[in-house]
C-alpha positions as CSV (number, residue, x, y, z in Angstrom):
1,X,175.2,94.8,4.0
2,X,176.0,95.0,0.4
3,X,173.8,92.8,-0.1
4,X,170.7,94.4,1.6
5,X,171.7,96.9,-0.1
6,X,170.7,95.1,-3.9
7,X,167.8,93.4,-2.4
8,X,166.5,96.9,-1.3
9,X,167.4,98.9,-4.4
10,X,165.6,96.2,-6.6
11,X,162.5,96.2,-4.5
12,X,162.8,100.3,-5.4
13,X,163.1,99.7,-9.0
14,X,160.4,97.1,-9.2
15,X,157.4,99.7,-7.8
16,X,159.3,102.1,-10.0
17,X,158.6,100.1,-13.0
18,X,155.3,99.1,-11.8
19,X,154.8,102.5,-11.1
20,X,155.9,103.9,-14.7
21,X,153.7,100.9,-16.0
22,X,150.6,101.4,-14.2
23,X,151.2,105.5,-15.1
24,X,151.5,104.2,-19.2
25,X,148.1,102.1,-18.9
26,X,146.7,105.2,-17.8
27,X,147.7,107.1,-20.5
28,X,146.7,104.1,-23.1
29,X,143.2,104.6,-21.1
30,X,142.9,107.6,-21.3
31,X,143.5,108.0,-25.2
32,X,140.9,104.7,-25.8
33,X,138.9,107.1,-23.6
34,X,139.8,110.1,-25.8
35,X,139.4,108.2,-29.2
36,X,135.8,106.5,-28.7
37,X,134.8,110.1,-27.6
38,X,135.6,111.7,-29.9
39,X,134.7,108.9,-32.5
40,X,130.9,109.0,-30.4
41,X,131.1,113.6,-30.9
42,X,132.1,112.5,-34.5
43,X,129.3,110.4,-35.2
44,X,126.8,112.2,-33.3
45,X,127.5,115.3,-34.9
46,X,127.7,113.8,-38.1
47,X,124.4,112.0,-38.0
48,X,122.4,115.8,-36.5
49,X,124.0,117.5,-39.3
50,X,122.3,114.9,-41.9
51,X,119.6,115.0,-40.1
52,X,119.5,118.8,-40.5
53,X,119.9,118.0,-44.8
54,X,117.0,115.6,-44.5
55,X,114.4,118.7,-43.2
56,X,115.9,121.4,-45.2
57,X,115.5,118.7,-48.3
58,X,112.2,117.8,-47.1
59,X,111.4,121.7,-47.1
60,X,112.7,122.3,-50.5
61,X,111.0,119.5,-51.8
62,X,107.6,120.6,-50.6
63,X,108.1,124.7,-51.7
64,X,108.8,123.0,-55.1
65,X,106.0,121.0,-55.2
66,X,103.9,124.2,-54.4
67,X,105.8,126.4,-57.0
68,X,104.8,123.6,-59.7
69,X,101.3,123.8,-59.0
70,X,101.1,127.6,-59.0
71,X,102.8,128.0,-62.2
72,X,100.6,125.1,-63.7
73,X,98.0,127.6,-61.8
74,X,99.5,130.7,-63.9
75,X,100.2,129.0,-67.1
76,X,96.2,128.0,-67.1
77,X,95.2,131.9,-66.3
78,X,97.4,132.9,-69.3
79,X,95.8,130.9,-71.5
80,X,93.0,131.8,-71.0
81,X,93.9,135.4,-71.2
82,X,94.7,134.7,-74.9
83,X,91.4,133.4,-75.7
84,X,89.4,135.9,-77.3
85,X,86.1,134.7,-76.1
86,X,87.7,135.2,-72.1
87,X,88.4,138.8,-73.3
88,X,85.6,139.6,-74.8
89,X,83.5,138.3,-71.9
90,X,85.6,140.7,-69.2
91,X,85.3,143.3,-71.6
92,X,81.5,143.3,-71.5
93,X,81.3,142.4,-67.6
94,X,83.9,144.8,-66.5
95,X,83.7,148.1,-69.3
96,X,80.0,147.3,-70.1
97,X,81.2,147.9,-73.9
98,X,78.8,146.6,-76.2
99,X,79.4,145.5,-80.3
100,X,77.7,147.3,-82.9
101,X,74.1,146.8,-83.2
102,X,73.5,146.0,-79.2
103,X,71.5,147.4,-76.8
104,X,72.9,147.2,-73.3
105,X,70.2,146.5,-70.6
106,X,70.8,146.6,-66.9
107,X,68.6,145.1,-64.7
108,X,68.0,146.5,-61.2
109,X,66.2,144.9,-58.0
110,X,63.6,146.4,-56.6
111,X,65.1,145.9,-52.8
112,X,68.4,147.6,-54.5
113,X,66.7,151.5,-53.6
114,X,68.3,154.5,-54.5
């Protein structure tokens, strides 16, 4: 009987060690699991976030593009707006003033009725 006794107790403590074994390789699993996953999350998040940069860059690029031309648009208007020759000309169009020594004449079509 003693000695059933060892045989029994070391077939107990052999599925106990198999037991606490197959219990570690599921934790060892489990964190592989846990570690690519997160390493996948990582990544994924990582690579919509730059992906995010590249349209807001994109955007930015293209509203400065625009701003360049308008103020190459502006910068032409103000030069001209120095040019005495521009100011004299939208003097006369828009005030009808006339220099010394001119006669203003206005035309008027004969469809254009009272």
């Amino acid at each position: 009987m003693i000695g059933g006794g060892h045989a029994r107790s070391a077939v107990g403590n052999s599925y106990r060690r198999q037991r606490v074994q197959h219990g570690r390789v599921r934790w060892i699993l489990l964190g592989c699991v846990l570690g690519v996953g997160g390493l996948v999350f990582l990544f994924t998040a990582r690579g919509l976030r730059m992906q995010g940069l590249r349209h807001q860059l994109a955007s930015s690029q293209a509203a400065y593009e625009q701003a360049w031309i308008d103020r190459e648009s502006l910068e032409a208007q103000l030069a001209l707006k120095d040019d005495l020759s521009t100011i004299e000309d939208a003097v006369r169009r828009k005030l009808g003033w006339v220099l010394p020594g001119e006669e203003r004449i206005i035309f008027i079509h004969p469809d254009e009725g009272e």
